[in-house]
C-alpha positions in Angstrom: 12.7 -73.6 16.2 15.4 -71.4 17.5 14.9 -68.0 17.8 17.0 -65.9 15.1 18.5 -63.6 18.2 18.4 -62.0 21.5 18.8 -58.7 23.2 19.6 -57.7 26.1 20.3 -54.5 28.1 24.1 -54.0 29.5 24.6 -50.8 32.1 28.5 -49.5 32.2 30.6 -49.3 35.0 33.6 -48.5 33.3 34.9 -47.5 29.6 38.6 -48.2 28.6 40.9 -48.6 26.2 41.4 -52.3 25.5 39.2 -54.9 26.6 41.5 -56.3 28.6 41.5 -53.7 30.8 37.9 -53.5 30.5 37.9 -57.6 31.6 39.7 -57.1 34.2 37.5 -53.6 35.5 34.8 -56.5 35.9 37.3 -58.5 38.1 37.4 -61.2 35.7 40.6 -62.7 36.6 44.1 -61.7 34.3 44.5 -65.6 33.3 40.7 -66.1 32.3 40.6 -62.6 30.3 43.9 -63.8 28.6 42.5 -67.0 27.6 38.9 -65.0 26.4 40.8 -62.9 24.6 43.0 -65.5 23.0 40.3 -67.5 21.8 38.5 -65.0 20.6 41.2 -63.7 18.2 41.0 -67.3 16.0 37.5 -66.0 14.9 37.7 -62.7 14.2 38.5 -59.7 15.8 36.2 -59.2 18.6 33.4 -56.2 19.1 31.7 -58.0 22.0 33.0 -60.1 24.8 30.5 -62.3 27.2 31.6 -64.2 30.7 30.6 -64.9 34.2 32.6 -63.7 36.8 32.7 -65.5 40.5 29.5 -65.9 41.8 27.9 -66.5 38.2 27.0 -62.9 37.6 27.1 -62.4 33.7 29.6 -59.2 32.5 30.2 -58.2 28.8 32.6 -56.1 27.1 32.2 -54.3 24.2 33.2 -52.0 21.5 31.6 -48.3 21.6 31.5 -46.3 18.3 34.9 -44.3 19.6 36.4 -47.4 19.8 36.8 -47.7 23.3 35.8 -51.1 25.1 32.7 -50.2 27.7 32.5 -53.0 30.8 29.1 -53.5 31.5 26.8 -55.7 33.8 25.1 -57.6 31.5 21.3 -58.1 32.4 20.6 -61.6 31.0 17.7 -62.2 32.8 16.0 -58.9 30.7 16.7 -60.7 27.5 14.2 -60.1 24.5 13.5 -60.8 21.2 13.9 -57.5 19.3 16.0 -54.8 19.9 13.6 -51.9 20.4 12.0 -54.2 23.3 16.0 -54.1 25.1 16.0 -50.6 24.3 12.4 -50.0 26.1 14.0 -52.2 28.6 17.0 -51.1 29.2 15.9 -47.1 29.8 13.5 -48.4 32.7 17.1 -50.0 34.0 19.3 -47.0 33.9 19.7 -44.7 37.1 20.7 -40.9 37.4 23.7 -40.8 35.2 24.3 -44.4 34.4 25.0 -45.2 30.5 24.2 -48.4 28.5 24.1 -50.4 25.8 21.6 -53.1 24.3 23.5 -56.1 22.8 22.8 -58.5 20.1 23.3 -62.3 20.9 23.6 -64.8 17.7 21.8 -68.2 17.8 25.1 -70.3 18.3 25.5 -68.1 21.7 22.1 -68.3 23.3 22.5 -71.6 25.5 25.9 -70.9 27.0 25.9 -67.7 29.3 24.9 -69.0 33.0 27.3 -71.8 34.0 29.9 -71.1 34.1 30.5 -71.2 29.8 32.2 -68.2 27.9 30.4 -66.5 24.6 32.4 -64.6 22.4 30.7 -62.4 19.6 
């Protein structure tokens, strides 16, 4: 049985105001962010963007509450099952000054992030 959903914890490096520009801040290359973007348009319009960059280090972008687009690191491997477990998580993560943000994966997303594949929420 498939898990309903996971968290995970995502630390900022950057906020900005589209999420391209927050795509590329993660060095995700133009042509790749384009296409991400693209394709995430026929769905709906995005609040959360997930990818690997070079190296297969998962990044996310995503929406904040002023409607800016935060570029995080996303911490895959610190995944959990509810959301106040992430949060628990995700405040042992955070350095002096650092912000961040637990995000909500949907069951069609779980399997892709890690090689190579794209998830768009």
């Amino acid at each position: 049985m498939q898990p309903a959903q996971a968290y995970f914890p995502a630390i900022v490096r950057a906020e900005l105001d589209s999420a391209l520009d927050a795509l590329l801040a993660l060095t995700v290359p133009r042509g790749e962010a384009m296409d991400l973007l693209a394709a995430s348009w026929l769905a709906h319009e995005p609040d959360c963007l997930l990818t690997t960059i070079d190296g297969g280090r998962p990044v996310v972008v995503l929406r904040t509450e002023s409607g800016r687009w935060a570029a995080c690191n996303a911490l895959l491997h610190h995944s959990c099952s509810s959301h106040a477990d992430a949060e628990r998580r995700l405040h042992r993560l955070l350095r002096h000054h650092q912000r961040g943000y637990v995000v909500c994966l949907p069951p069609r997303m779980l399997k892709l992030p890690g090689h190579g594949s794209r998830a768009v929420d």
